[in-house]
C-alpha positions as semicolon CSV with decimal commas, in nm:
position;residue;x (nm);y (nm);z (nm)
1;X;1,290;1,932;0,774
2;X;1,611;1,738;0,750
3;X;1,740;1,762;0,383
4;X;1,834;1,389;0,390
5;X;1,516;1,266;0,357
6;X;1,341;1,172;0,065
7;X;1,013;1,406;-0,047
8;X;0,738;1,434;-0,282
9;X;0,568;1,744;-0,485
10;X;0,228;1,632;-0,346
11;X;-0,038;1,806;-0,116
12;X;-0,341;1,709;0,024
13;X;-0,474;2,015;-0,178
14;X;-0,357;1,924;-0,517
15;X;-0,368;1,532;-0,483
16;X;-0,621;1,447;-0,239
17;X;-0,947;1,545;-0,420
18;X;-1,219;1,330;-0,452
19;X;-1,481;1,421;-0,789
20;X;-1,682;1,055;-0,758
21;X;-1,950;0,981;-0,562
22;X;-1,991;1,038;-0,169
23;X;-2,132;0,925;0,085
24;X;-2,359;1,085;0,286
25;X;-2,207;1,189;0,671
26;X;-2,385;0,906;0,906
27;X;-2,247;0,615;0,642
28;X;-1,918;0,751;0,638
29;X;-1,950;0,772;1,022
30;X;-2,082;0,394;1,013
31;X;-1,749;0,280;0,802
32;X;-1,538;0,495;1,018
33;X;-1,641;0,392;1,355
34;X;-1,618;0,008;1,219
35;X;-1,308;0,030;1,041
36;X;-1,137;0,180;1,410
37;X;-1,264;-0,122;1,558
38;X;-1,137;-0,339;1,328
39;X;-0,798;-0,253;1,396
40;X;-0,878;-0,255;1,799
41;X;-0,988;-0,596;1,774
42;X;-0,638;-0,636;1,575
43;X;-0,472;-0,511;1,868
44;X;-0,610;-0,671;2,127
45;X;-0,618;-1,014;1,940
46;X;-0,242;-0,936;1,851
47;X;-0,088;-1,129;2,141
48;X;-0,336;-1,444;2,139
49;X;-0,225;-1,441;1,757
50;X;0,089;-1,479;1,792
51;X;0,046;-1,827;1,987
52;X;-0,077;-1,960;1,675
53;X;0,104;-2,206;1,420
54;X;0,277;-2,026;1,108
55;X;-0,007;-2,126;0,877
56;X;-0,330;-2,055;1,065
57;X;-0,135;-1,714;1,225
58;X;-0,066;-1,598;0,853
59;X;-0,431;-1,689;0,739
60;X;-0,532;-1,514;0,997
61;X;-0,360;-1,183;0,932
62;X;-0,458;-1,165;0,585
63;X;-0,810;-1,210;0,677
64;X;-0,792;-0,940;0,899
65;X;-0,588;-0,710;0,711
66;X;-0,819;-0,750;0,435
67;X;-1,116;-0,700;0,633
68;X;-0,960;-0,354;0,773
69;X;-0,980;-0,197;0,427
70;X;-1,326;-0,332;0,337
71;X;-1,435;-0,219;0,696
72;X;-1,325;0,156;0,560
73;X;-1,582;0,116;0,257
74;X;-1,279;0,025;0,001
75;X;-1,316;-0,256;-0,239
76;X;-0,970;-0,477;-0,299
77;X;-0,830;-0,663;-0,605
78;X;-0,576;-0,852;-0,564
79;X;-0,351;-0,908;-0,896
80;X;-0,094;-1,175;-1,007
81;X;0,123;-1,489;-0,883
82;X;0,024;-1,677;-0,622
83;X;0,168;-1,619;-0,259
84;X;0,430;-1,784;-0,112
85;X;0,449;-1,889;0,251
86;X;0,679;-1,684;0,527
87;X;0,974;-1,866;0,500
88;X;0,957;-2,163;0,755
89;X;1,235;-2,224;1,030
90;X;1,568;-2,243;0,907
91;X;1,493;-2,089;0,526
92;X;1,558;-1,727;0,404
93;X;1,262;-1,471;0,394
94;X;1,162;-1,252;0,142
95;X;1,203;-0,878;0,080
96;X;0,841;-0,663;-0,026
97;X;0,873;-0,382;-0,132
98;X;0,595;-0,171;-0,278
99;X;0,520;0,213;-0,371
100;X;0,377;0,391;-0,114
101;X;0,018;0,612;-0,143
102;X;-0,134;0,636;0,180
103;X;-0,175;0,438;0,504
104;X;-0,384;0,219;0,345
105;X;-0,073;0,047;0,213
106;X;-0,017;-0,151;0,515
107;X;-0,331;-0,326;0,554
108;X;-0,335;-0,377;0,199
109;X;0,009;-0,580;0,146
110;X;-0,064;-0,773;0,478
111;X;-0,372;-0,852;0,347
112;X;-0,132;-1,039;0,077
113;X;0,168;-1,083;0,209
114;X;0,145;-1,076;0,603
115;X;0,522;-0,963;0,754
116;X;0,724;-0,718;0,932
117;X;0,670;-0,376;0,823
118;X;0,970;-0,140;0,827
119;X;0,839;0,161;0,915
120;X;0,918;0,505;1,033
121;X;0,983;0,560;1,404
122;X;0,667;0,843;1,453
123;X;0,446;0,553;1,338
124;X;0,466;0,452;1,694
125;X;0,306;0,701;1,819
126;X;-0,036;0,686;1,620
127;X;-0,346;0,598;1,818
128;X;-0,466;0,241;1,777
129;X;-0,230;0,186;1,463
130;X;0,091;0,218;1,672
131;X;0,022;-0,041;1,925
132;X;-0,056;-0,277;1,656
133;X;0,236;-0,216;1,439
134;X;0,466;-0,236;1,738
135;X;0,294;-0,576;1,879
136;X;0,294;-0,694;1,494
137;X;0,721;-0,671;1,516
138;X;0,721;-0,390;1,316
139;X;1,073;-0,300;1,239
140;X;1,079;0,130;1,342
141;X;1,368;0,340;1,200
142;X;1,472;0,695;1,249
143;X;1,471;0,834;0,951
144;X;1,672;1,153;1,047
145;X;1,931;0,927;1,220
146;X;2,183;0,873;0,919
147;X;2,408;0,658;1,167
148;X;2,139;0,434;1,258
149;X;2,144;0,309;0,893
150;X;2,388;0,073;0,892
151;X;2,170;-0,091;1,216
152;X;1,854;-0,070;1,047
153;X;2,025;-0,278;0,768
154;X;2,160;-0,527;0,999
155;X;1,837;-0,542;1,203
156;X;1,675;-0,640;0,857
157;X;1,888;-0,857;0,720
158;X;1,890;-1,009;1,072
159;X;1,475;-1,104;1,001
160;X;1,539;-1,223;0,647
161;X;1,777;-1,500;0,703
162;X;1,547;-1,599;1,033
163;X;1,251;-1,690;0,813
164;X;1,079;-1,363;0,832
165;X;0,917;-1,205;0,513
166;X;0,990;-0,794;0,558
167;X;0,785;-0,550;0,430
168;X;0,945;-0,204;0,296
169;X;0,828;0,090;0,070
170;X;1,121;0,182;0,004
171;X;1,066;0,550;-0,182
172;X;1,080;0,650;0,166
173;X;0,778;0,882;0,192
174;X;0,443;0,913;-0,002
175;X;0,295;0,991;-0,343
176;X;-0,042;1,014;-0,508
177;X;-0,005;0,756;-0,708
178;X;-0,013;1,005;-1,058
179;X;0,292;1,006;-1,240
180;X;0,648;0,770;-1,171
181;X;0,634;0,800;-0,834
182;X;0,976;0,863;-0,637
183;X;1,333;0,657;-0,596
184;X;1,356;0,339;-0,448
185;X;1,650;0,393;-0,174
186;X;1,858;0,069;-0,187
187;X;1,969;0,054;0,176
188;X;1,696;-0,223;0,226
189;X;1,825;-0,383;-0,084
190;X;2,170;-0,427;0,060
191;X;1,992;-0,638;0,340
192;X;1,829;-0,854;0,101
193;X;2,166;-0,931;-0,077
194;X;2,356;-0,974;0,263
195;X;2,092;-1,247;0,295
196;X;2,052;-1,364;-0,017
197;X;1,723;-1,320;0,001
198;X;1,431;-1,303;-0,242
199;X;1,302;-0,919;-0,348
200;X;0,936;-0,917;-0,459
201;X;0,821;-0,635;-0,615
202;X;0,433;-0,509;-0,563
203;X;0,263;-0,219;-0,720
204;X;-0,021;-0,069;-0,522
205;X;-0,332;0,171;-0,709
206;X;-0,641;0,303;-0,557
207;X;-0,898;0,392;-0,844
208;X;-1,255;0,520;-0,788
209;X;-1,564;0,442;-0,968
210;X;-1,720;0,678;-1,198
211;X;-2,090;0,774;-1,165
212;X;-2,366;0,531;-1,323
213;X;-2,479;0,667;-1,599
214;X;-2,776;0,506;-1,823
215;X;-2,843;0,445;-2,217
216;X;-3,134;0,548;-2,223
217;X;-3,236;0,925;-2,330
218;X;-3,515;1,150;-2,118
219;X;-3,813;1,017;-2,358
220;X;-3,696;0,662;-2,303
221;X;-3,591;0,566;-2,619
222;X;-3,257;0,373;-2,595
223;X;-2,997;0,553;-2,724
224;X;-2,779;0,471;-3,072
225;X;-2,515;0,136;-2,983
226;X;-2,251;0,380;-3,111
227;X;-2,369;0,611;-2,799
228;X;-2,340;0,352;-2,575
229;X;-2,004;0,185;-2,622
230;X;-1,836;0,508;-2,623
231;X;-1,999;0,627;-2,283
232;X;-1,848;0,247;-2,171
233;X;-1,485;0,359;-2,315
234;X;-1,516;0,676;-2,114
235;X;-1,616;0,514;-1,838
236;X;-1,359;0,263;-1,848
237;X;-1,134;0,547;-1,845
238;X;-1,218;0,699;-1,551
239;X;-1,212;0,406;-1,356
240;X;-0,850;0,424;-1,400
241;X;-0,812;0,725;-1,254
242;X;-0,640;0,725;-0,975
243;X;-0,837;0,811;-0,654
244;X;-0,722;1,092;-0,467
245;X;-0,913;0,981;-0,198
246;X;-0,716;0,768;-0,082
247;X;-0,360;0,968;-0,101
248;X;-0,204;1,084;0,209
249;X;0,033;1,306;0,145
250;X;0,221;1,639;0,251
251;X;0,133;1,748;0,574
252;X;-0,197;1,606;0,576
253;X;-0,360;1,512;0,917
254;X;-0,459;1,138;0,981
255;X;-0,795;1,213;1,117
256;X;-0,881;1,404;0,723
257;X;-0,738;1,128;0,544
258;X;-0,927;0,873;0,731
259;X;-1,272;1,106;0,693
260;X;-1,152;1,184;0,344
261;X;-1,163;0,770;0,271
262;X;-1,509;0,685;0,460
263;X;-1,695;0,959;0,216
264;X;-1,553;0,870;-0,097
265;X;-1,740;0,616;-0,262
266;X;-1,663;0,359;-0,491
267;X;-1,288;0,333;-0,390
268;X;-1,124;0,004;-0,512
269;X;-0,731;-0,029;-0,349
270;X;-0,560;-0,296;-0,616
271;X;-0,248;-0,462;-0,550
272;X;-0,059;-0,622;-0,818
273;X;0,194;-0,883;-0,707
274;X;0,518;-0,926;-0,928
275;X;0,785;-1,159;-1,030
276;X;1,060;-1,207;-0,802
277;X;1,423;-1,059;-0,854
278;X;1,731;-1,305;-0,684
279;X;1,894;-1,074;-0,449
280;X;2,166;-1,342;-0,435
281;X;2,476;-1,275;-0,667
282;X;2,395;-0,902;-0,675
283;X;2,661;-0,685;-0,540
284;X;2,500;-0,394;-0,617
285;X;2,231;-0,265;-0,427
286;X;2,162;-0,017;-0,634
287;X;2,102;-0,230;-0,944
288;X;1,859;-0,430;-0,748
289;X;1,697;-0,110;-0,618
290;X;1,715;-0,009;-0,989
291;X;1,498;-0,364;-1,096
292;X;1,265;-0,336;-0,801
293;X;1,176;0,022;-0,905
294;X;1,167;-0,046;-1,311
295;X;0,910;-0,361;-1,259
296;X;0,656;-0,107;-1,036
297;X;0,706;0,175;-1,262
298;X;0,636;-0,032;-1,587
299;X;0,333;-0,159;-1,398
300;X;0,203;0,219;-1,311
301;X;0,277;0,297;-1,620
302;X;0,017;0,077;-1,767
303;X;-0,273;0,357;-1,624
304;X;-0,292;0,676;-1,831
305;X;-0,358;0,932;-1,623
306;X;-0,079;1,227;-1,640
307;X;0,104;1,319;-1,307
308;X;-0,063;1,686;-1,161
309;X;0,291;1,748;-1,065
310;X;0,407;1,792;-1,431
């Protein structure tokens, strides 16, 4: 493992765990087979997409992005300002960037904010999501490569000042979504400031469900008000747990995570958008690194659960 690159205290044994409610093997099978073909049709409609207007092409995407994570059994809320267009010919772009839990995440943001998604060179590679990232301009680094930094900046910083809206998570690996989460690197930052583009910050949770529960006692008498709104609170509670489910982390295998997602039930992915931070008139990338990181964090911190890792 190259010591350069960032990494996270989570495994798929000690994050991914799912205690809700499952689903039983031939409706996970259902959701799986249909959420693979939902990206298929993604990749074969890719090129025939791209022949499409601005508008109707990003309407598009979103509907399809968002229709990718339902496909996989996972409800979505969507949280905060209203989206902006891709910039249009001639006008800057604008830099997401968003925490990073599991592969979800891409689907997810597009499903928002539809762009090109910086992502790491072995991403290529992956059956049926590969294709589609590369015919979707997805913008592949080598991670290990420190002198194909400076490129990957340029390359960037190249899209944002063409119109494009570029999609990073910059923390540069995955967490599980308990506790702060890791660094935002600021090399993508410097892109946005070469550009003077716009940063948007976007915090991304996946909660589950807990398990119904009734007010009513085994000789079908209801049980005392006091009873009731406290089993609500705890309820309420548990729905902000974050899902393991959904976390791919470590070393774990695509195909598990994927299996992992169909047979967890009552999976919500939430996506919160934030304010936007002026890249322009920033020098330092690390203070806008800093900002982008602070306004997730504050945002995660809203949910109480306690990192494992602590």
């Amino acid at each position: 493992m190259n010591p350069w690159l960032p990494t996270a205290p989570c495994t798929p044994g000690a994050c991914a765990g799912h205690e809700g409610r499952v689903r039983c093997r031939p409706a996970a099978a259902v959701l799986l087979l249909a959420g693979c073909l939902c990206i298929m049709a993604g990749a074969l409609g890719a090129p025939f997409v791209a022949l499409l207007g601005a508008a109707r092409r990003e309407r598009l995407i979103r509907r399809w992005a968002y229709g990718v994570v339902r496909a996989f059994g996972v409800r979505v809320r969507i949280v905060g300002a209203p989206v902006e267009p891709a910039g249009a010919l001639g006008t800057t772009g604008t830099l997401v960037v968003a925490n990073h839990i599991s592969w979800l995440d891409i689907p997810l943001v597009a499903a928002v904010f539809p762009g090109r998604m910086l992502a790491k060179s072995e991403i290529r590679g992956w059956p049926l999501l590969g294709p589609l990232a590369a015919r979707g301009g997805t913008l592949f680094v080598e991670r290990d490569r420190l002198r194909a930094l400076p490129t990957t900046v340029r390359t960037i910083g190249a899209a944002l000042r063409g119109g494009s809206r570029v999609v990073v998570f910059p923390e540069g690996t995955t967490w599980c979504g308990r506790g702060p989460g890791g660094r935002f690197a600021p090399a993508a930052f410097q892109a946005a400031i070469d550009a003077d583009a716009e940063v948007r910050p976007v915090c991304i949770a996946y909660r589950t469900t807990p398990p119904r529960r009734t007010g009513t006692g085994r000789t079908g008498h209801n049980e005392p008000a006091e009873h009731n709104a406290s089993t609500e609170r705890n309820a309420q509670a548990e729905h902000n747990e974050p899902a393991g489910a959904a976390a791919f982390v470590g070393d774990d295998p695509l195909v598990a995570s994927l299996w992992r997602v169909v047979t967890a039930a009552g999976l919500t992915a939430e996506i919160r958008v934030l304010p936007q931070i002026p890249a322009a008139g920033r020098p330092d990338r690390r203070e806008l690194a800093r900002r982008a990181q602070t306004a997730v964090a504050n945002e995660s911190a809203n949910r109480p659960p306690e990192s494992v890792h602590h």
